[in-house]
C-alpha positions in Angstrom: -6.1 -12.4 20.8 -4.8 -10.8 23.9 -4.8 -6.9 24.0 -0.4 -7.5 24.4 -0.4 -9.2 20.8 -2.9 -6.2 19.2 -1.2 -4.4 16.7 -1.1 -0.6 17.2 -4.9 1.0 15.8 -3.3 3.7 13.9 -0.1 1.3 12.4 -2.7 -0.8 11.3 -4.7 2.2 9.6 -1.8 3.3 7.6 -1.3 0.0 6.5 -4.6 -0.9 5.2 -4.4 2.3 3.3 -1.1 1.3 1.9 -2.9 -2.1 0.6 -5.9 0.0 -0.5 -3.4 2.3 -2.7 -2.2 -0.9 -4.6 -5.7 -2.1 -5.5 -7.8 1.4 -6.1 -7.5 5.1 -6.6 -8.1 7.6 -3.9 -12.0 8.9 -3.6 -12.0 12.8 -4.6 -15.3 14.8 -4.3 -16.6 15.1 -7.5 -17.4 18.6 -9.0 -21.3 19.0 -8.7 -22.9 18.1 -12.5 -20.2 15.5 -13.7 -20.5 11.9 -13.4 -23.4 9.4 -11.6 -26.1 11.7 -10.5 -27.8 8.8 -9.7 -29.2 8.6 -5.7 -31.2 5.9 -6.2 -32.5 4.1 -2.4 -33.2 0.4 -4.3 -31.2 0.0 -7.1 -33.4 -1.1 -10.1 -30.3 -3.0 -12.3 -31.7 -5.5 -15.1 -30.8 -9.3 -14.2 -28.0 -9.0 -16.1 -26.8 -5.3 -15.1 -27.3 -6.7 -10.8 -25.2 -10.0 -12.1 -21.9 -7.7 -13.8 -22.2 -5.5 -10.6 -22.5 -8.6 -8.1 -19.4 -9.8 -9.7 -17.0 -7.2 -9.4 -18.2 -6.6 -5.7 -17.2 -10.4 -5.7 -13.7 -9.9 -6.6 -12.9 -7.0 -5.0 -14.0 -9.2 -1.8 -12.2 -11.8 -2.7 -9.1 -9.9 -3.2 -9.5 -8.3 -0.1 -10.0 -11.7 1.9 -7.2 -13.2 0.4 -4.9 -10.2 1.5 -5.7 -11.1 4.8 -8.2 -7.4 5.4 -11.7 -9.3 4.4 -12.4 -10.8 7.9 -10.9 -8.9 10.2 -12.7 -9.9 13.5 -13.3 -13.9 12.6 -10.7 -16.3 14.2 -8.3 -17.8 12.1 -10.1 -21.2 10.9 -12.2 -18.6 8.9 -9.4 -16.9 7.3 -9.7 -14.2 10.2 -7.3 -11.9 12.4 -9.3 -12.3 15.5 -9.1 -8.7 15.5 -11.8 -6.7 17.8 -14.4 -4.6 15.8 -12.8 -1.5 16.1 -10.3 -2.9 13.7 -13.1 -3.2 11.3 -14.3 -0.1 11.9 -11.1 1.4 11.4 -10.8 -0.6 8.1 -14.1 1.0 6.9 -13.2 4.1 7.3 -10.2 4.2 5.2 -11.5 1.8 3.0 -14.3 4.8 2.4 -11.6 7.1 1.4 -11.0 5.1 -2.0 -12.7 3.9 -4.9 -13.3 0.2 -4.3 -16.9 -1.3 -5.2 -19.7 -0.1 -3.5 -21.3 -3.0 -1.6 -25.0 -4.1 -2.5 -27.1 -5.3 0.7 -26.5 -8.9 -0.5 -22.5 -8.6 0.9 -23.8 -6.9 4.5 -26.6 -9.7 4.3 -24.0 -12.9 3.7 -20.7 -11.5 6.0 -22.6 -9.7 8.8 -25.8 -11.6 9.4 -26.5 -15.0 7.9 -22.3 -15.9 8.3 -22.5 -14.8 12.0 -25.9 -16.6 12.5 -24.5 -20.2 11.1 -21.5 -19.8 13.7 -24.1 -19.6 16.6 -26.5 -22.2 14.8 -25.1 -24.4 12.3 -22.9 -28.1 12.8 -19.3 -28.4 13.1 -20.2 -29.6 9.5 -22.2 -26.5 8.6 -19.7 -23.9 9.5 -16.7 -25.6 8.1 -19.1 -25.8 4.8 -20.2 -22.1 4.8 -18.7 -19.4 6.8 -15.8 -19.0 4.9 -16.9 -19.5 1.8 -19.6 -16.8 2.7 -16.9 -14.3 4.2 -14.7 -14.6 1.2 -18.1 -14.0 -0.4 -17.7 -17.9 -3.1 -21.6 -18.3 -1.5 -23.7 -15.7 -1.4 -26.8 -15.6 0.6 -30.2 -13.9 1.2 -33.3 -13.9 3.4 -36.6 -15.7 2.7 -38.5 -14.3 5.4 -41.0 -12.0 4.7 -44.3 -12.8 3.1 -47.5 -11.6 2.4 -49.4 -12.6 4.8 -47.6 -12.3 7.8 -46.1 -8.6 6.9 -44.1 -7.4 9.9 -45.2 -10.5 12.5 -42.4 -13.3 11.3 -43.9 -15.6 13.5 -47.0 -15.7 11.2 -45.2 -16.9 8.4 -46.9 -20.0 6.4 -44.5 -21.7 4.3 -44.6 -24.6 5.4 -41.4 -27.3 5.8 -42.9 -31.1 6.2 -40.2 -34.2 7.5 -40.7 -37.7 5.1 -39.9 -40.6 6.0 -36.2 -40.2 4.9 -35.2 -37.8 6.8 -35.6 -35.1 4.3 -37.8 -32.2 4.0 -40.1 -31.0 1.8 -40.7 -26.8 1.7 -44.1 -25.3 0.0 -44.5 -21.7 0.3 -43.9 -17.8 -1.0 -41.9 -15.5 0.3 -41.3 -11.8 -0.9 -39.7 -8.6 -1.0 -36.5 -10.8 -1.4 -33.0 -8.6 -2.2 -31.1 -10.5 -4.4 -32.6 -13.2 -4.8 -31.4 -13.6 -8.7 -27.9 -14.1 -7.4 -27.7 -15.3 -4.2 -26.7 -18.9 -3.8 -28.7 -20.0 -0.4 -31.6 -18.7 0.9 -32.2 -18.6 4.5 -35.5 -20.0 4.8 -37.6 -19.4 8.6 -40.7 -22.0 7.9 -43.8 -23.7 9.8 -42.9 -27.4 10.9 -45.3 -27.7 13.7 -48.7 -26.2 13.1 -50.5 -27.1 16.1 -47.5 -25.4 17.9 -47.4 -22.0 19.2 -46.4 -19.8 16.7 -43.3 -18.8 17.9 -42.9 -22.3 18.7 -43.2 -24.0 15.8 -40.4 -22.6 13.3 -37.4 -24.4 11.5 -34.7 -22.0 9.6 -33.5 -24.0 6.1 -30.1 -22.8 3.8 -32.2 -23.5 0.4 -29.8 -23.4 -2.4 -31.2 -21.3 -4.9 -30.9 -22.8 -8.2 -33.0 -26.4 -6.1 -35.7 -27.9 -8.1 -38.9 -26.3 -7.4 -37.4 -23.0 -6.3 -38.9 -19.8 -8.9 -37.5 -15.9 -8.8 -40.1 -13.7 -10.0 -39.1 -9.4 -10.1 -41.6 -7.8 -8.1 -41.8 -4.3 -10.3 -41.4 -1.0 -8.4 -42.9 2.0 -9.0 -39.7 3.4 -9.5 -39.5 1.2 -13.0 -36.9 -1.1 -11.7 -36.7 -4.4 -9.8 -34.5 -4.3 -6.7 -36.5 -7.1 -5.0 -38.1 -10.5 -5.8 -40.9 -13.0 -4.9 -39.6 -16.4 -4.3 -41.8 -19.5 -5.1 -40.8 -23.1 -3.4 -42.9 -25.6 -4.7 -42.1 -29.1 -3.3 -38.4 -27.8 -2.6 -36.5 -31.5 -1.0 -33.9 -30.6 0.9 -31.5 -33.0 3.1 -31.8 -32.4 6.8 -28.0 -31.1 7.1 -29.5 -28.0 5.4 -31.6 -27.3 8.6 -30.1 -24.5 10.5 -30.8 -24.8 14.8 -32.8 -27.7 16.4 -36.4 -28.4 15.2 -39.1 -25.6 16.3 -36.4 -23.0 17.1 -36.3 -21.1 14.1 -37.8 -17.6 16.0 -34.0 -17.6 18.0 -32.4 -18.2 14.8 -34.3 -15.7 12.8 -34.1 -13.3 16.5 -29.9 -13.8 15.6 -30.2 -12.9 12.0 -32.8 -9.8 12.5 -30.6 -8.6 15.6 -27.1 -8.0 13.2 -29.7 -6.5 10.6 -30.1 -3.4 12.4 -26.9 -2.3 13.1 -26.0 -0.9 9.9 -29.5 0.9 9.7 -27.8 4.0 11.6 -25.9 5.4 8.7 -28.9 5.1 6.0 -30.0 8.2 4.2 -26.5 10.1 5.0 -25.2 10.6 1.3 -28.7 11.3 -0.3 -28.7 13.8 2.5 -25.8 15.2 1.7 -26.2 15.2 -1.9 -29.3 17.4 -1.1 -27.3 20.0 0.9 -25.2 20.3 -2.2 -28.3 20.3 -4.4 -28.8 23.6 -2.4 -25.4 24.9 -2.6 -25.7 24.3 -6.7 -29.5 25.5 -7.5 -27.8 28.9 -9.6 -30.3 31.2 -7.4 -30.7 32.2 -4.0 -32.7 30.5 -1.4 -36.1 31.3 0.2 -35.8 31.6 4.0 -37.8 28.4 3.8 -35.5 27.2 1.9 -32.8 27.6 3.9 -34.6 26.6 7.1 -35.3 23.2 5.6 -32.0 22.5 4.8 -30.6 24.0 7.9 -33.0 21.4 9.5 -31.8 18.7 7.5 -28.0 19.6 8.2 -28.4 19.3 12.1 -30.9 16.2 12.3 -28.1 14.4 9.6 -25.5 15.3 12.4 -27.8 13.8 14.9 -28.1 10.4 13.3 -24.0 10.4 12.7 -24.3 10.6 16.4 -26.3 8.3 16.7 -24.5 6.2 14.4 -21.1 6.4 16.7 -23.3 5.1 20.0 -24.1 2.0 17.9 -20.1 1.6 17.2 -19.3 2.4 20.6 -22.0 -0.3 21.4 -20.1 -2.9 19.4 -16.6 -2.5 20.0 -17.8 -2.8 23.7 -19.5 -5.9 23.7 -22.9 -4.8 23.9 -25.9 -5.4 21.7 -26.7 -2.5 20.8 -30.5 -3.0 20.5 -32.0 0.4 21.4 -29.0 2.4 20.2 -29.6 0.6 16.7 -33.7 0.9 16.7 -33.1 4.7 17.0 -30.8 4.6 15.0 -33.1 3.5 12.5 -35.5 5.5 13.0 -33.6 8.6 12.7 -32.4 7.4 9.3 -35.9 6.7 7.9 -36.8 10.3 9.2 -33.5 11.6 7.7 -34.5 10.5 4.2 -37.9 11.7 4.5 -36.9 14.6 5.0 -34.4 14.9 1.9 -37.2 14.2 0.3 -39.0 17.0 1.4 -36.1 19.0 1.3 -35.8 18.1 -2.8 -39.5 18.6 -3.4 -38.9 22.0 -2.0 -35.6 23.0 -4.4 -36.8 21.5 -7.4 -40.8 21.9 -7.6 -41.7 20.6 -11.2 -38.0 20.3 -12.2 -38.3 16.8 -9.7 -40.9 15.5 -12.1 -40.4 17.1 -15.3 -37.2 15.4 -17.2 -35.5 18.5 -18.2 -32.5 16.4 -18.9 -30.5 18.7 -16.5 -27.8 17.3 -14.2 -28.9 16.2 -10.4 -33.2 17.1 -10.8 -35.1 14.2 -12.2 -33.0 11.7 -10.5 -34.5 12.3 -7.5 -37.6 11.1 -8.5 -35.9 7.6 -7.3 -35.0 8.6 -4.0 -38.5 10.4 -3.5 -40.2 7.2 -4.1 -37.9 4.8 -2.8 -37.3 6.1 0.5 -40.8 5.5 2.3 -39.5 1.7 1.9 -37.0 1.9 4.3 -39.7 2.5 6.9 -40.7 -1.4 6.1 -37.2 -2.6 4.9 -34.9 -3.7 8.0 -37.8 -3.9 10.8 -40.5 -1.5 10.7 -40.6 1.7 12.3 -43.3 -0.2 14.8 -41.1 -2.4 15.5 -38.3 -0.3 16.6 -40.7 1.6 18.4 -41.0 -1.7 20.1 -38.0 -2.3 21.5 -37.0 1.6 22.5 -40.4 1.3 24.5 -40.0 -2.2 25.9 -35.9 -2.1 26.8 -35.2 1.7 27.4 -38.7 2.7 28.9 -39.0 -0.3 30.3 -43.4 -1.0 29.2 -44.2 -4.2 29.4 -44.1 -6.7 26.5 -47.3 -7.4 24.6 -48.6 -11.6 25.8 -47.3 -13.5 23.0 -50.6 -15.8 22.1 
C-alpha cells in the first residue's frame, strides 16, 4: 500500500477504539485489594481451565479478524490491510486501554512467529492452507524445539525425522518445556534428517498435527504447583512430505526465522508485576525503610529504562530493521526487571511472601518469585542474548561452528 492510500494514524486510532467500545468495556485501574491479585509469570490452569481460557482468546480473535483489525499488516489474500506496523502498534495501544482477553503466549506464538515463518518457508500450498487460518487463530500452533539434551544449542537436537520409501516421514523423538502443547493444533517440529551432516546442516522443520498417532502430551509439574508447560513424546509420528516446512537440511534458517520474531516481544516482560510491586509499596499500611524505598526507587527507573528500551525495538520495526540487538537487550533488561521485583517483594513482605495469611496481594507472589528465574531460559537465554549484543554491536568474533 502506497503511503498516498494510508489512512490518517490518529483517524485510524479513534476508530479502532470506536470498534473496541462495541465489543468490550473500558480498562479502569482497579482499587488496590479487589479483584485478581494474581501475578502469576507461567500460568498454571488445569487442562480444562487452559482449554475455557484458549477459547475465549479464540473468539475474541476471531471477532476481531473478521472486523477487518486482526491482521493489520498482512496483505489482503490473508484477510490483511497491508497496513505498516505502526498501525499495529497503534492498534495495541488502544486495544490495551479496554477489557478484551488477555493473550496467552500460544496467540503471539501462532500470529507473530510460526504464521510469518510459513510465508518465508512454506508452498504456495502451505500458506494458502495455514496462514490465515493461523491469523484468524482456527489453527493454533506451538514449538517443538527444545529438548533435554541439547538445552540452549538447537542445533544439537536429536529427534530424529527418517524419509521411507513413500515419500513420507517418520519422526522419533522428545521434546520439552512445550507451551501449550494441550491445545495447540500443529507443532513446529526442527528435527535431525542427516546425521552424518554437520549439525547445523542436517535439520528439517515438520508442522506435526497434534492429535497424529504416536504424538503424547505429558504436564511437566512446576514448582509453582501448576503446569504451564509440557513434554511432547513422538513415537513413530508418519507424516506426508507436504507437512515439511523449507527444503531438506535447512531447518537451522527456518528455526533462525522463528527464534528471530520470538524476541521482539521480550522487551515489555516483567512491566506489570513491576508495577504491581510499586503499588504493593504504595499499599503496605506502614512507612517504608530507606531501603525500602531505595529498592523501589531502583526498580521505578530501571522499569522506565526497559520501556525505553522497549520503544527502540518498535522504532526498529516500523523502520524496517531487525531489531536483533535492540531486542536481545531488551530481553535482558526484562529478565533483570523481574528479578528485581522479586527482590523488591521479598523485601516488603518478609514472611508475609511465604506465610498464607489469606490477605490480599502477599502470598501471591510466591508465583512470580518462583516463576520469574524462567524467563532467563524461556525466549533465548540470557547467554544467548549476550551473544548477539557481543557479536553484532561489539562487533567479537563469532565462535567456529564445528
Amino acid at each position: 500500500m502506497s503511503t498516498q492510500t494510508l489512512p490518517d494514524l490518529a483517524e485510524f486510532t479513534e476508530s479502532a477504539r470506536d470498534w473496541l467500545r462495541g465489543v468490550a468495556a473500558p480498562r479502569t485501574e482497579a482499587a488496590w485489594g479487589h479483584g485478581d491479585d494474581s501475578v502469576a509469570v507461567f500460568e498454571n490452569w488445569t487442562a480444562a481451565e487452559e482449554r475455557r481460557h484458549t477459547d475465549a482468546i479464540r473468539e475474541y480473535e476471531r471477532t476481531k479478524f473478521d472486523s477487518g483489525w486482526g491482521a493489520l499488516n498482512w496483505a489482503a489474500e490473508y484477510g490483511g490491510r497491508g497496513l505498516p506496523m505502526s498501525y499495529v502498534l497503534a492498534f495495541r495501544r488502544a486495544e490495551a486501554e479496554f477489557e478484551v482477553p488477555r493473550r496467552t503466549e500460544m496467540f503471539s506464538v501462532t500470529q507473530q512467529l510460526v504464521a510469518p515463518t510459513i510465508e518465508q518457508w512454506g508452498t504456495p500450498e502451505q500458506r494458502d492452507r495455514y496462514i490465515r487460518a493461523m491469523l484468524r487463530t482456527d489453527l493454533i500452533a506451538c514449538q517443538l524445539f527444545s529438548e533435554t539434551e541439547a538445552g540452549s544449542d538447537l542445533a544439537a537436537v536429536r529427534t530424529r525425522a527418517t524419509r521411507n520409501a513413500d515419500g513420507t516421514w517418520t519422526l522419533d523423538g522428545h521434546k520439552v518445556w512445550t507451551s501449550g502443547a494441550r491445545v495447540a493444533d500443529l507443532g513446529v517440529a526442527v528435527c535431525r534428517t542427516d546425521p552424518a551432516a554437520a549439525k547445523h546442516a542436517g535439520l528439517t522443520v515438520f508442522l506435526v498435527p497434534m492429535d497424529a498417532a504416536g504424538v503424547t502430551v505429558r504436564p511437566i509439574r512446576q514448582m509453582t504447583g501448576g503446569s504451564s508447560f509440557n513434554e511432547v513424546y513422538l513415537d513413530g509420528v508418519v507424516l506426508d512430505d507436504g507437512l515439511r516446512l523449507g527444503p531438506v537440511g535447512t531447518g537451522w534458517p527456518v528455526a533462525l526465522t522463528v527464534l528471530a520474531a520470538e524476541r521482539l516481544d521480550g522487551a515489555t516482560l516483567g512491566l506489570a508485576n513491576a508495577d504491581r510491586a510499586v503499588a504493593l509499596a504504595r499499599n503496605l499500611g506502614r512507612e517504608l525503610s530507606d531501603l525500602e524505598r531505595d529498592r523501589v526507587a531502583d526498580l521505578v527507573t530501571r522499569s522506565y529504562v526497559q520501556r525505553v528500551a522497549g520503544m527502540r525495538v518498535a522504532a526498529a520495526v516500523v523502520a524496517g530493521r531487525d531489531p536483533g540487538p535492540e531486542a536481545s537487550a531488551g530481553k535482558l533488561l526484562a529478565t533483570d526487571t523481574m528479578a528485581r521485583t522479586s527482590e523488591v517483594v521479598r523485601l516488603l513482605l518478609g514472611r508475609d511472601l511465604v506465610a498464607d495469611s489469606g490477605r490480599w496481594g502477599t502470598y501471591a507472589w510466591t508465583e512470580h518469585v518462583l516463576g520469574a528465574p524462567g524467563y532467563r531460559i524461556a525466549g533465548g537465554t540470557d547467554e544467548i542474548q549476550h551473544n548477539i549484543i557481543a557479536e553484532r554491536v561489539l562487533g567479537l568474533p563469532k565462535e567456529p561452528r564445528p
